[in-house]
C-alpha positions in Angstrom: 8.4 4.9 -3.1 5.4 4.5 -0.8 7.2 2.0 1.0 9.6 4.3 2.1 7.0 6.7 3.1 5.6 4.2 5.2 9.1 3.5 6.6 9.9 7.1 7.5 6.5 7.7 9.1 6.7 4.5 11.5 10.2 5.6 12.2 8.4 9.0 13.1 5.8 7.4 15.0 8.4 5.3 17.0 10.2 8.5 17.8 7.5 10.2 18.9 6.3 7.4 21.1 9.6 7.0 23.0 10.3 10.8 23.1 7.2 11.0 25.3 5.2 13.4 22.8 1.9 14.3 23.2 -0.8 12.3 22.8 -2.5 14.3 20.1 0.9 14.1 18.2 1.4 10.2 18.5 -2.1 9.8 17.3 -1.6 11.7 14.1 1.3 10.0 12.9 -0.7 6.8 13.7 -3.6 7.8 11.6 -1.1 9.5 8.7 0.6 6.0 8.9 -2.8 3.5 8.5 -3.4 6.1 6.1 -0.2 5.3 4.0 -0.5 1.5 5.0 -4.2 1.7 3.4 -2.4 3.4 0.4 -0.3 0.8 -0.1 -2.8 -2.1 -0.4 -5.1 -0.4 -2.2 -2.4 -0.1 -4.8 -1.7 -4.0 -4.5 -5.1 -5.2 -5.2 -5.4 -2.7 -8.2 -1.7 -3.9 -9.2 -3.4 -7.6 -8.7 -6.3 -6.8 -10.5 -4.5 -5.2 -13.6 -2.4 -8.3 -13.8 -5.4 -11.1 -13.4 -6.9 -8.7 -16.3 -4.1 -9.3 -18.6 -3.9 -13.2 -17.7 -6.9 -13.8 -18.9 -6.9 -11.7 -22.2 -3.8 -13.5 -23.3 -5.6 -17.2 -22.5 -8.6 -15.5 -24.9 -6.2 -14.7 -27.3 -5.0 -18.4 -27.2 -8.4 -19.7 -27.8 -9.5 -17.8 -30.1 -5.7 -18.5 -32.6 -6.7 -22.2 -31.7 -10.0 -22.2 -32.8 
């Protein structure tokens, strides 16, 4: 979903760019863009996080049936 977000708003960028917009225009899809980019990797390392979380309850879990 955010993925193609970011894929519609490049594509918008890229328009804008070769359409010879103004610059004000071309710099607000830029900025709406990093914004979306930003999104995106926030979302990974929470994602990343949540899963390194889990990992290492199950591994508790193991030790403590072991012991």
């Amino acid at each position: 979903m955010l993925e193609q977000e970011i894929q519609r708003k490049r594509e918008e960028l890229n328009e804008s760019i070769e359409k010879n917009k103004e610059y004000d225009d071309v710099y607000r899809l830029s900025v709406e863009l990093d914004d979306l980019i930003d999104e995106f990797y926030r979302k990974s390392k929470e994602k990343e996080k949540t899963k390194n979380i889990l990992k290492s309850r199950k591994g508790l879990r193991k030790v403590l049936y072991i012991a």
